[in-house]
C-alpha positions as CSV (number, residue, x, y, z in Angstrom):
1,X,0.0,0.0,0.0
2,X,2.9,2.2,0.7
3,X,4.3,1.5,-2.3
4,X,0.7,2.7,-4.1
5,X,0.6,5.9,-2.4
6,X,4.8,6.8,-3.1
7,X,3.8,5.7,-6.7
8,X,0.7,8.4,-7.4
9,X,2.3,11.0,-4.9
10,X,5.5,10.5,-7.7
11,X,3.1,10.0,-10.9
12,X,0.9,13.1,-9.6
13,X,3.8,15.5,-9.2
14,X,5.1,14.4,-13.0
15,X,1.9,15.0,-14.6
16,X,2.2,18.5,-12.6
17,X,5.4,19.8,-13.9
18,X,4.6,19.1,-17.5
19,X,1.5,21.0,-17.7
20,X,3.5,23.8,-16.0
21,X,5.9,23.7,-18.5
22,X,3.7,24.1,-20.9
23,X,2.3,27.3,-19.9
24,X,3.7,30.4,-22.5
25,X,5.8,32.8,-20.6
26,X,4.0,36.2,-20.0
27,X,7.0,37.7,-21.9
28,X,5.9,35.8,-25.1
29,X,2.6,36.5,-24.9
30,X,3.2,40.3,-24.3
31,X,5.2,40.2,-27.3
32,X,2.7,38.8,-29.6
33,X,0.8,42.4,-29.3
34,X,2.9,44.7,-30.9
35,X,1.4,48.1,-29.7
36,X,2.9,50.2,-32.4
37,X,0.3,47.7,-34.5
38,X,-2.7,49.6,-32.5
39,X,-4.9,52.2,-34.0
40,X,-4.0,55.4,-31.6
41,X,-6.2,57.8,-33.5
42,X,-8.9,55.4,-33.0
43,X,-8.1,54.8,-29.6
44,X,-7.4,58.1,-28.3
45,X,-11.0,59.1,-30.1
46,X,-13.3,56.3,-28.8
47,X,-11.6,57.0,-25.3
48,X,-11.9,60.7,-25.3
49,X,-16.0,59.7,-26.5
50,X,-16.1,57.5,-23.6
51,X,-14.8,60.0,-21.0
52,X,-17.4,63.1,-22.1
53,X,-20.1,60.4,-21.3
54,X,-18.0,59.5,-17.8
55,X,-17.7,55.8,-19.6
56,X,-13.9,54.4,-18.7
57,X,-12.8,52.3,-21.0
58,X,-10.5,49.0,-20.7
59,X,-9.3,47.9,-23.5
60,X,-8.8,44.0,-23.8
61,X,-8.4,43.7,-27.5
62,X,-7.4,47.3,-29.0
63,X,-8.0,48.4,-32.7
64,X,-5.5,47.6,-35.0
65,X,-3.5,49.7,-37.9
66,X,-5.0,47.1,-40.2
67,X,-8.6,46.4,-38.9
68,X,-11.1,47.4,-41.9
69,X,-13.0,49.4,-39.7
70,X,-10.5,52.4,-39.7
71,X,-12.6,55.6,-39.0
72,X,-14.4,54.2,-35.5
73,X,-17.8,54.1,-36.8
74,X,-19.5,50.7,-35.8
């Protein structure tokens, strides 16, 4: 029985450390958003809207240079 629990307690712990591993570093991910790809004009716009109407904004996924939507109509 002993032997069981060392076993799992071992297996458990392997299974643990792989999945970590496999976690992307923050560094990559911050480097996948480029910010000089975002749309500033559009940005600073939509936020100076949002602010007049006392609306802060959070932006999770910001415009980009190259979205087709370029003059921040909707």
């Amino acid at each position: 029985m002993n032997t069981k629990v060392m076993v799992s307690t071992l297996v458990i712990s392997l299974v643990m450390l792989a999945g970590c591993s496999t976690v992307p570093n923050t560094s990559q991910v911050a480097d996948s958003h480029v910010e000089s790809d975002f749309n500033h004009d559009k940005i600073q716009k939509i936020d100076r809207t949002n602010r007049s109407r006392g609306i802060d904004t959070v932006w999770i996924n910001p415009p980009r240079k190259n979205d087709k939507d370029s003059d921040g109509s909707h």
